[in-house]
C-alpha positions as CSV (number, residue, x, y, z in Angstrom):
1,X,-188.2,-105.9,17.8
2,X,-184.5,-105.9,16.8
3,X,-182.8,-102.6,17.6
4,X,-180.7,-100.8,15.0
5,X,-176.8,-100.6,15.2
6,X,-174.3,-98.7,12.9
7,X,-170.5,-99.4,12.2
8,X,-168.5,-96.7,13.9
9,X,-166.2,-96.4,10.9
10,X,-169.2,-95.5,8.9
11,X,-170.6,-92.6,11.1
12,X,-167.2,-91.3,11.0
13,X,-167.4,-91.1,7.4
14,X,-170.5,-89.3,7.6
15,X,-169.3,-86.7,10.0
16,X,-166.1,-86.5,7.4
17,X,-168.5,-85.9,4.3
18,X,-170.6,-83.7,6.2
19,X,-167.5,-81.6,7.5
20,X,-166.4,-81.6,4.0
21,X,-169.3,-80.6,2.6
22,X,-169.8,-77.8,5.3
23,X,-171.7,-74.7,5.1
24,X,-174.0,-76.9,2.5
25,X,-175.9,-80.2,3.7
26,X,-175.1,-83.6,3.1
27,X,-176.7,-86.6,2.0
28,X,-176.9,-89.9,0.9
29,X,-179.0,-93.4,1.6
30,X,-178.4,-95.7,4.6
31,X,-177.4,-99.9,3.4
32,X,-177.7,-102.3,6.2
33,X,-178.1,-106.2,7.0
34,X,-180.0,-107.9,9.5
35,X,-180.4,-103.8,11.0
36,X,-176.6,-103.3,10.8
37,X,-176.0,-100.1,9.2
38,X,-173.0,-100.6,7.2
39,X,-172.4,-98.6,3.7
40,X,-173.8,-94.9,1.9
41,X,-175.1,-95.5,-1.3
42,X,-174.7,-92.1,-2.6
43,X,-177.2,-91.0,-5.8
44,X,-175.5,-89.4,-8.8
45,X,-177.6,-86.4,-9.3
46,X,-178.0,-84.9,-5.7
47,X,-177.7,-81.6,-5.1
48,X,-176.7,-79.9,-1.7
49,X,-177.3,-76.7,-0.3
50,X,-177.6,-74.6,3.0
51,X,-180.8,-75.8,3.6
52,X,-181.5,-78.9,1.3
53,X,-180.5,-81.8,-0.1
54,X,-182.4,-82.9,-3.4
55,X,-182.2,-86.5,-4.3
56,X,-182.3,-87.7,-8.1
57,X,-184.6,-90.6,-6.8
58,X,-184.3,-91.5,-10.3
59,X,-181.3,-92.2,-9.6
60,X,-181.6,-94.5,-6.5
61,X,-181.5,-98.7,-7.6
62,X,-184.2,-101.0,-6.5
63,X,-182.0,-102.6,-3.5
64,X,-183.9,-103.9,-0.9
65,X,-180.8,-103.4,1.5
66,X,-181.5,-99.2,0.9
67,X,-183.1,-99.0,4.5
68,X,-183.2,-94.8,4.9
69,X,-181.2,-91.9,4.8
70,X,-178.6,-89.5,6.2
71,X,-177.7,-85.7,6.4
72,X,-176.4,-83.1,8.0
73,X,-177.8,-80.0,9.5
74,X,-175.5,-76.7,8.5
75,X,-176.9,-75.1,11.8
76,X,-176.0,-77.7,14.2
77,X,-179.4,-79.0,15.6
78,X,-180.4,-82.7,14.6
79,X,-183.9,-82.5,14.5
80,X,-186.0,-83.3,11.9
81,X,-188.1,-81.0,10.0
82,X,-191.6,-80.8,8.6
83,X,-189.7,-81.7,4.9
84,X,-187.6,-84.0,6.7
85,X,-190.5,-85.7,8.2
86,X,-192.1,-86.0,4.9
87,X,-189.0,-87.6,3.0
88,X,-188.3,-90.0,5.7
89,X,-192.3,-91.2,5.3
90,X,-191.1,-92.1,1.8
91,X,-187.6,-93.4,2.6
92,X,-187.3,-96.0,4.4
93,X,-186.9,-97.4,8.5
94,X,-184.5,-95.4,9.6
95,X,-182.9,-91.9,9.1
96,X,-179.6,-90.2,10.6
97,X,-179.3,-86.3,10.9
98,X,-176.3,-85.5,12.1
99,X,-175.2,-81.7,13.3
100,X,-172.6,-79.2,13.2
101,X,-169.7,-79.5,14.5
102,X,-170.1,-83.2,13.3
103,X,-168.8,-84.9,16.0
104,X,-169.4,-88.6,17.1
105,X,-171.9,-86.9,19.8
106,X,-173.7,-84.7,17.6
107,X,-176.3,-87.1,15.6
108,X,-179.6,-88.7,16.2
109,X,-182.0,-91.3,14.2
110,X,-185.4,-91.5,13.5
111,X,-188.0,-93.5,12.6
112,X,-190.2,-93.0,9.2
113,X,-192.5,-91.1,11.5
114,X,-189.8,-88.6,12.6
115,X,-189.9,-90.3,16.4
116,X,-186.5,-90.2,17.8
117,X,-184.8,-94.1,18.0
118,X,-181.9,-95.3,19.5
119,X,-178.9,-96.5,17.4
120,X,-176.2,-98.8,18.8
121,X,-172.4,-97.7,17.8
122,X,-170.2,-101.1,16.9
């Protein structure tokens, strides 16, 4: 089984968007190729807040290259919740959470089942 890797310039992006969008969550969908994770598709519509983010899954295209998710967690730990869980069952392979203070050592993936995977930085 391959192994998932992500652009570094993108997860720096992420912790930018997350910082910026700090003390309210952020979120978007995860593009990749061949398990390279390299763009957000972002979905007009979603609404953030201290404790969500709401898709408008309306919103989201049929793109096969849509392979999961990433947010941020306000309160710093990068564990997935019982919602969380639930959404990433319905989301895709693979989901990022990353945590305050958003830094390049404060994010972890997951599988559709919740179960902690490793991602490779390139």
């Amino acid at each position: 089984m391959s192994k998932w890797k992500i652009k570094m310039d993108l997860l720096r992006m992420i912790m930018e968007a997350s910082k910026s969008s700090y003390p309210d969550e952020f979120g978007a969908f995860l593009r990749a190729k061949n398990k390279i994770i390299y763009e957000l598709v972002m979905l007009p519509g979603t609404l953030s807040g201290g404790r969500s983010v709401i898709y408008n899954l309306l919103m989201k295209p049929i793109d096969f290259t849509i392979v999961g998710t990433v947010h941020s967690h306000p309160s710093g730990y990068p564990i997935p919740s019982d919602a969380d869980i639930q959404m990433f069952s319905r989301s895709g392979d693979i989901h990022i959470i990353v945590g305050y203070p958003y830094t390049m050592n404060s994010w972890k993936a997951y599988n559709r089942r919740g179960e902690e995977i490793r991602v490779t930085l390139i």
